[in-house]
C-alpha positions as MATLAB code, in Angstrom:
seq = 'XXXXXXXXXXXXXXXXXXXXXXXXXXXXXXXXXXXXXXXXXXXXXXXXXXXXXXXXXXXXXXXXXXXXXXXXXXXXXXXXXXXXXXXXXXXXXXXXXXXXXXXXXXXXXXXXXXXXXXXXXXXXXXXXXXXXXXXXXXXXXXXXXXXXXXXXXXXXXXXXXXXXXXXXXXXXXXXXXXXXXXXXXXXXXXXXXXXXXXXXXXXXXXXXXXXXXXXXXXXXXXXXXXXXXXXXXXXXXXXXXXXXXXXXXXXXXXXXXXXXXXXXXXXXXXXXXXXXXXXXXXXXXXXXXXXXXXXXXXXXXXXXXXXXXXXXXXXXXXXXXXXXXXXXXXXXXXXXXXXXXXXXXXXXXXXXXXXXXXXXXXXXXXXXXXXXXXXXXXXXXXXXXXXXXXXXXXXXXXXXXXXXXXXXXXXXXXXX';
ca = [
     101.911  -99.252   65.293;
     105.373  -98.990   63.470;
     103.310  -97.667   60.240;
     101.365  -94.975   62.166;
     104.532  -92.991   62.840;
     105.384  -92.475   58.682;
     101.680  -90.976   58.559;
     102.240  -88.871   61.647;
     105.487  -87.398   60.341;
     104.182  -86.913   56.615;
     100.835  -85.101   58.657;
     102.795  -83.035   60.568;
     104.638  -81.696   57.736;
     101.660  -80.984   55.549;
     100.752  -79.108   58.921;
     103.788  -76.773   58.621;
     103.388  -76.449   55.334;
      99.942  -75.036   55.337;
     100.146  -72.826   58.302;
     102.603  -70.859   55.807;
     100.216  -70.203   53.040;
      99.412  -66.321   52.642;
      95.942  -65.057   53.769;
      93.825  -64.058   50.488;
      94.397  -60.056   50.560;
      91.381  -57.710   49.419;
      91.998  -55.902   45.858;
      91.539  -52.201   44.615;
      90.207  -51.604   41.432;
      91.299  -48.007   41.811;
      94.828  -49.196   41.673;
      94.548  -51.493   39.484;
      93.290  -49.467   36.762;
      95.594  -46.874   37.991;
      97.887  -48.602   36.047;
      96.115  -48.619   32.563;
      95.575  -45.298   31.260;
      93.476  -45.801   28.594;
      90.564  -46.903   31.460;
      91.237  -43.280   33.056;
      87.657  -42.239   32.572;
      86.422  -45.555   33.179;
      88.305  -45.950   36.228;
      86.890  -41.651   37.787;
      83.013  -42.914   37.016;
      84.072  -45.765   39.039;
      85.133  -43.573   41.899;
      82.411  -40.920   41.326;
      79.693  -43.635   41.524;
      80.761  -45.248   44.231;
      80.852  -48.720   42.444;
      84.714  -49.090   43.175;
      84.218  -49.520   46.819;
      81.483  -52.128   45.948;
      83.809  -53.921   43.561;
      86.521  -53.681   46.580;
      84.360  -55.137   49.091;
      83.334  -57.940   47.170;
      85.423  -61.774   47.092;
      84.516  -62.544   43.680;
      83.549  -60.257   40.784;
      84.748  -59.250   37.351;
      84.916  -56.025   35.990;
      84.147  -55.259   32.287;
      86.184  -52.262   31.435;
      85.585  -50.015   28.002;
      88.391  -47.353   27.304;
      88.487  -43.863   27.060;
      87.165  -43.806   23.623;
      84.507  -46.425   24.209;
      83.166  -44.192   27.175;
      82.042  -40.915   25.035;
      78.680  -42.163   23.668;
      77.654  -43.184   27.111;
      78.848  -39.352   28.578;
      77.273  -38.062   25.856;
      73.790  -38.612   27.066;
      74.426  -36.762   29.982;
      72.868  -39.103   32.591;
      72.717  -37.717   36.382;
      74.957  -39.777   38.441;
      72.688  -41.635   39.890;
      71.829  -43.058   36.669;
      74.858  -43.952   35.434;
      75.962  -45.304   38.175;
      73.052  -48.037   37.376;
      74.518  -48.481   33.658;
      78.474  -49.322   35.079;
      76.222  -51.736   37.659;
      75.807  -53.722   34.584;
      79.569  -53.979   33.594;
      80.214  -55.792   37.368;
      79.089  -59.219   37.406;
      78.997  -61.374   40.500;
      81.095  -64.576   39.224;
      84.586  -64.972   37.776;
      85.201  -65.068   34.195;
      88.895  -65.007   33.342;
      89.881  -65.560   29.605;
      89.990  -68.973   29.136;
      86.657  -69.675   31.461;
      85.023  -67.865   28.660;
      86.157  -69.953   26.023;
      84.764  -73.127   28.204;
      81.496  -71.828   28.582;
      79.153  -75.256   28.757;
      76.805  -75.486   25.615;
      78.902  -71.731   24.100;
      77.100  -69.617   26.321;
      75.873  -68.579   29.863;
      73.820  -65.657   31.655;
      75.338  -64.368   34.311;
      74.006  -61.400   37.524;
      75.239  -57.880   37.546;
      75.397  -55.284   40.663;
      72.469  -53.561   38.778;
      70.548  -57.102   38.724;
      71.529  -57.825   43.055;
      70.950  -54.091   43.671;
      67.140  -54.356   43.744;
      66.907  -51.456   41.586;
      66.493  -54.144   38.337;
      63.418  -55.179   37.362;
      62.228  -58.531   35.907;
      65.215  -59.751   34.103;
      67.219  -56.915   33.587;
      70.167  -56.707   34.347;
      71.276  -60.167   33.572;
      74.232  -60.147   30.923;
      74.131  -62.964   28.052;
      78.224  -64.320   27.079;
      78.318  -66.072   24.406;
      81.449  -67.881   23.034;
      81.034  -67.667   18.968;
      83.341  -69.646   16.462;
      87.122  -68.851   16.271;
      87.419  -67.410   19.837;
      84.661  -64.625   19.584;
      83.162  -63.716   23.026;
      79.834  -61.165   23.153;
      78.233  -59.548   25.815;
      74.492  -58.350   25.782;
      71.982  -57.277   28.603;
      68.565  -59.493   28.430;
      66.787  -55.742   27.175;
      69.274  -54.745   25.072;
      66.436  -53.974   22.917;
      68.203  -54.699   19.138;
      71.474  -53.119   19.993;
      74.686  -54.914   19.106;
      76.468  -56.866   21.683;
      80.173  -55.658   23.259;
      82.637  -57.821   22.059;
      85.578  -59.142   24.887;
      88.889  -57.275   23.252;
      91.344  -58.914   26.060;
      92.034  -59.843   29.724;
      93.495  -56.850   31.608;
      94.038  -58.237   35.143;
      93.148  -61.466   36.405;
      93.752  -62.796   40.096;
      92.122  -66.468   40.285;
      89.600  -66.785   41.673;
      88.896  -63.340   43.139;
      88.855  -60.843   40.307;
      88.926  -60.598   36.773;
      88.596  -57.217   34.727;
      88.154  -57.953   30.904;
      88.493  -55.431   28.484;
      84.943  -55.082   25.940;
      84.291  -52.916   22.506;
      81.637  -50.553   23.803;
      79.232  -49.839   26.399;
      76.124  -52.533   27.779;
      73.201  -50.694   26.659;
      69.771  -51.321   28.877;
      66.755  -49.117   28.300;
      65.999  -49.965   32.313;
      69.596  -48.754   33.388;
      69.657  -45.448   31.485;
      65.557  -44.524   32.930;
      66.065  -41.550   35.060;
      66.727  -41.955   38.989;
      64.537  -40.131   42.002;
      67.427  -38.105   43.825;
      66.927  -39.995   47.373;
      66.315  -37.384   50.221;
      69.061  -35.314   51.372;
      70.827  -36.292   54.895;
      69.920  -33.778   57.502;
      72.727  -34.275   59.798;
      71.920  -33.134   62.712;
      68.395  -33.810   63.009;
      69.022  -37.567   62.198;
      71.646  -37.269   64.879;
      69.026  -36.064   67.777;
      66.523  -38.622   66.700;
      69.067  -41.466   67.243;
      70.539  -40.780   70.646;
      73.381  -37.891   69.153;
      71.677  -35.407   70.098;
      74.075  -33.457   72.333;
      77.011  -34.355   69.171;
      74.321  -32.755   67.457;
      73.901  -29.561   69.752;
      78.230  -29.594   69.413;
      78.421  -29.324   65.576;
      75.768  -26.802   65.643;
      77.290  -24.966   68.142;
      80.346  -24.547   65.515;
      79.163  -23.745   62.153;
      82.394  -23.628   60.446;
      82.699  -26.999   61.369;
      78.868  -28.308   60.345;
      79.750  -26.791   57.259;
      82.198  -28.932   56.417;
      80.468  -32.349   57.227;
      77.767  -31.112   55.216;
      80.221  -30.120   51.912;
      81.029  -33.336   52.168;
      77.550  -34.764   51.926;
      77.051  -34.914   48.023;
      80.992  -36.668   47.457;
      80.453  -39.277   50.523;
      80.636  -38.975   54.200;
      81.138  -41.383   57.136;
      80.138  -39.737   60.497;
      80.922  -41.295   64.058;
      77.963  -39.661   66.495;
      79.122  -40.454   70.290;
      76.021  -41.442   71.798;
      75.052  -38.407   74.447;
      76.395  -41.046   77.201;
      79.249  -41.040   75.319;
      79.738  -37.159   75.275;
      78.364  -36.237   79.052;
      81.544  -38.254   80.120;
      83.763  -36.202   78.162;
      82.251  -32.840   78.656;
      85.284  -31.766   81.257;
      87.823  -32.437   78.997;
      85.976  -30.939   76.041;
      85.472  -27.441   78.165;
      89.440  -27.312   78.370;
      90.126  -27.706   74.623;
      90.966  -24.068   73.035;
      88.715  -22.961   70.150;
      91.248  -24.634   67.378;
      91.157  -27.301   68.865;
      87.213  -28.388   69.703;
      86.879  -27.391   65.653;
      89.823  -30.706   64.969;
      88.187  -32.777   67.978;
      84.819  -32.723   66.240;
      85.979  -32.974   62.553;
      87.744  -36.012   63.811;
      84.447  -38.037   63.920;
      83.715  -37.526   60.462;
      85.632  -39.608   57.130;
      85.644  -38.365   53.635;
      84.121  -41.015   51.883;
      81.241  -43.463   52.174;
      81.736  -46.567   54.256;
      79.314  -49.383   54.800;
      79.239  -51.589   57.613;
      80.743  -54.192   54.824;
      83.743  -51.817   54.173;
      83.911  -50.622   57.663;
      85.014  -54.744   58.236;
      87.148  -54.919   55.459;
      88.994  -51.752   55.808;
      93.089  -52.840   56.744;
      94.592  -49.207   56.695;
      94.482  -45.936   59.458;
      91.600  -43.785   58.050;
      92.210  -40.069   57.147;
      89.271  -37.766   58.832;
      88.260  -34.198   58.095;
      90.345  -33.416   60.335;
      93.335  -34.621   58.340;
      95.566  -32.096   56.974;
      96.752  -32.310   53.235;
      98.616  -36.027   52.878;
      99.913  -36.111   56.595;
      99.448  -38.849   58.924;
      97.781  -36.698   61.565;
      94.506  -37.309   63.214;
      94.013  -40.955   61.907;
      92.620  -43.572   63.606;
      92.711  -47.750   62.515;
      89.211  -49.713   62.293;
      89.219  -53.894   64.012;
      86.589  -55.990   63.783;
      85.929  -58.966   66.585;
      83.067  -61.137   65.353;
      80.246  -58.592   64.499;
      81.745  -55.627   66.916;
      83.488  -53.107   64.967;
      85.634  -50.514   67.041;
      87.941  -47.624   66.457;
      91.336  -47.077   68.040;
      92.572  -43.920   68.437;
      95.505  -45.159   70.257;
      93.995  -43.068   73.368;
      90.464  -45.119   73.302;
      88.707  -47.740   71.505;
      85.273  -46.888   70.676;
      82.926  -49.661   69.460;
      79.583  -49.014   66.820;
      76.638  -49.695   68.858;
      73.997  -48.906   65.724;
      73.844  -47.608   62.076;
      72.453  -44.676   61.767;
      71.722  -43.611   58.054;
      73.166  -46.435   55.375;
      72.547  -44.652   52.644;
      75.304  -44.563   49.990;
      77.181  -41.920   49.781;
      76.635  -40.948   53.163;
      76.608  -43.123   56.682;
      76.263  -42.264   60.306;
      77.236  -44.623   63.225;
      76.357  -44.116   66.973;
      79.505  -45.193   68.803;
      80.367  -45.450   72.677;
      83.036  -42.807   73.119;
      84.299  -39.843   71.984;
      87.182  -40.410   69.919;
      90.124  -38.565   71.337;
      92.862  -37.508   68.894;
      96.517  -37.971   70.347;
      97.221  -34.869   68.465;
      95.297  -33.202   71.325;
      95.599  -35.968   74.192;
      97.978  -37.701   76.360;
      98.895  -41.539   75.088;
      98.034  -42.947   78.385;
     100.409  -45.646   79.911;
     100.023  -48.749   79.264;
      98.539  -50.672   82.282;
     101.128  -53.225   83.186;
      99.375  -57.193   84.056;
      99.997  -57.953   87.868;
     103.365  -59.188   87.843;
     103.671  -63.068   89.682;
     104.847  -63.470   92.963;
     108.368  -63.295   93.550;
     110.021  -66.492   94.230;
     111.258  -66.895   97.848;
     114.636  -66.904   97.180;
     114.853  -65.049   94.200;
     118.681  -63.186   93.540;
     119.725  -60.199   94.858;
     121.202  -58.997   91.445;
     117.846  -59.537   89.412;
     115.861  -57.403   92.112;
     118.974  -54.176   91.893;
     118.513  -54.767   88.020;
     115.038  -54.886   87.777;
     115.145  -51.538   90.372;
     117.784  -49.663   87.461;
     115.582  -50.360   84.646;
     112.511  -48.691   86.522;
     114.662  -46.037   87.553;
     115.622  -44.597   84.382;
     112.082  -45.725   82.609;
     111.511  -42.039   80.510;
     108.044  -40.940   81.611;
     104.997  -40.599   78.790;
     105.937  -36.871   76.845;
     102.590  -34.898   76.270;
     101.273  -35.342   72.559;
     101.142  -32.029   69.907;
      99.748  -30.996   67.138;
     103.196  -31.911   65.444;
     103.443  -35.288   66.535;
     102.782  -37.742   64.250;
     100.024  -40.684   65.057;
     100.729  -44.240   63.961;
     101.827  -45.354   60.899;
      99.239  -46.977   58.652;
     101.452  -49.344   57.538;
     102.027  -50.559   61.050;
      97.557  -50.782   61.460;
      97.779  -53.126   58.340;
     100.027  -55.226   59.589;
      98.274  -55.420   62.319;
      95.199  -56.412   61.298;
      97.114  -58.819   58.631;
      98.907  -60.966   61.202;
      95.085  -60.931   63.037;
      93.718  -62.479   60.445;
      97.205  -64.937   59.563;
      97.037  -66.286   63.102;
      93.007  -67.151   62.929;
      93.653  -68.549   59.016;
      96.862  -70.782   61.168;
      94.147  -71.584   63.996;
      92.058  -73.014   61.654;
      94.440  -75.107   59.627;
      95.986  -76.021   62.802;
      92.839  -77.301   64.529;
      92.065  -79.253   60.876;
      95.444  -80.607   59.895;
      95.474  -81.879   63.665;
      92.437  -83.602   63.196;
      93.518  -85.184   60.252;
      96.670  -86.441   61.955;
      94.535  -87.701   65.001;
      92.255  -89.644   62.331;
      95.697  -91.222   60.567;
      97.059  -92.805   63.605;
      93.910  -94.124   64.941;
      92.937  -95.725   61.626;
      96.730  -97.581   61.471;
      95.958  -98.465   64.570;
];
């Protein structure tokens, strides 16, 4: 029994010890490249394409980066965006390869997946990329139908964050006959007629109604777009309060459901910060609102109502539509409600008459809820992050918790 308490304490302390380990942290590639200059061009096609956000929303991947320089022969063939998006799928791959993994490569060499390869768009074999570790420290890259063109050689390691993401610097650019084939343009989004079909259709009838306001949404469209449709439920309930809003400010109500920017239902989950809308002026923090996730739910906060996703829409990078429950109310334009106190406990019988005057002072002098402007400014994103950090620190602490107890409960009983 004695020896049981040695392995309790030493358990306990390996408890503490990993309920204080930090919570892995998504990465940007846009930032990271940010800080390399000679990737500049690199890094926009990135952006333009879209492929950053799939690089961002991804737990493991490396990044095969070509500089300025390396990047004119491939802008030279002046490939629509669609297809070149497909060629920089092929400098992602799926797995981790930091420097000195590809210097261990078992038997010199290994094939791994690209985006272009998992995207569907890939047939056969393409889109695999060969690595191949030659004599005295020589690393090449090839696609599978690189079709006799020489292979990119690895230059250096640029940034490398074990085991999450690695971005390796090559010679030139992956060539791939299948890549570079020209792309069908997919179908432009008709907003408001995808809207009506899938229960927005009096959102629908609102944007229309304005315009000016459809017109932006729909400038928007070709760069990437993330619309919020409340359901017609969703906007019959808020109709009074709509009818009361001046001209300015129905025009910032409804650009408030849309987000520059494509979002997936992937990025939607991963997203830690307050999102800008179109409603958004210049770099301010005004008419933001912060995404949570619970399970599969994903909501918005508006810090006047919560409004959860009840269905995608259109999923069709760079544009997405989601149906949601509510109208999201600005507090640019709305009252912060108060905050509904829990019933308080009964008071004790005998509880002492200086508590109950002191109690009776502080709810005397309580300032009442000031009416929200146009000037005031809406929650910091900073303070959303954190937020949704110490969300997922306390579920990461849960789970070590329940395990390292476990382990302790196993310790004793086997001294026992």
């Amino acid at each position: 029994m004695q020896r049981a308490f040695p392995l309790l304490a030493a358990s306990l302390l390996l408890l503490a010890a990993a309920a204080t380990l930090p919570v892995a942290r998504g990465h940007n590639i846009t930032k990271i490249l940010a800080q390399h200059p000679e990737f500049s061009t690199f890094n926009h096609y990135l952006s333009v394409t879209h492929l950053a956000n799939e690089i961002n929303r991804r737990l493991t991947i490396t990044v095969l980066a070509v500089e300025n320089s390396g990047m004119g022969d491939l802008l030279a063939k002046h490939l629509s965006i669609l297809t070149l998006r497909n060629v920089l799928a092929l400098h992602i791959l799926t797995d981790y390869y930091g420097a000195k993994k590809l210097h261990q490569l078992t038997g010199g060499s290994t094939i791994s997946s690209s985006v272009f390869q998992s995207s569907g768009h890939a047939p056969g074999t393409t889109g695999y990329i060969n690595i191949t570790d030659h004599r005295r420290g020589k690393v090449t890259f090839i696609t599978e139908d690189a079709g006799g063109a020489a292979p990119a050689v690895f230059v250096k390691s640029v940034k490398e964050i074990p085991y999450n993401i690695s971005i390796l610097q090559i010679s030139t650019i992956l060539t791939s006959p299948e890549a570079e084939a020209p792309v069908a343009a997919p179908a432009p989004v008709n907003l408001t007629e995808v809207m009506s079909r899938k229960g927005c259709k009096a959102f629908a009838d609102m944007l229309l109604a304005r315009r000016d306001v459809l017109q932006t949404f729909q400038d928007n469209l070709d760069s990437g777009l993330t619309v919020f449709c409340p359901n017609d439920d969703a906007v019959a309930a808020f109709a009074p309060k709509y009818k009361n809003l001046t001209a300015e400010g129905k025009a910032s109500l409804l650009l408030y459901h849309g987000v520059p920017g494509y979002y997936s239902p992937q990025l939607l989950k991963t997203n830690a910060a307050a999102m800008s809308t179109l409603a958004t002026s210049g770099h301010s923090k005004n008419f933001h609102y912060s995404v949570r996730t619970d399970g599969d739910a994903i909501t918005l906060k508006t810090h006047i109502v919560t409004a959860t996703i009840t269905s995608t829409v259109v999923d069709q990078d760079p544009d997405a539509v989601y149906a949601v429950d509510k109208m999201l109310e600005p507090r640019e334009l709305f009252k912060v409600p108060e905050v509904v106190k829990a019933d308080a406990p009964a008071p004790a019988p005998a509880a002492p008459a200086p508590k109950k005057a002191k109690h009776a002072r502080g709810a005397k002098h309580a300032s009442p809820p000031t009416p929200a402007g146009p000037e005031e400014a809406p929650a910091d994103a900073d303070e959303e992050a954190s937020d949704n950090a110490a969300s997922s620190v306390g579920a990461a602490g849960r789970w070590l918790t329940t395990a390292a107890a476990a382990t302790v409960a196993t310790a004793v009983i086997s001294v026992l």
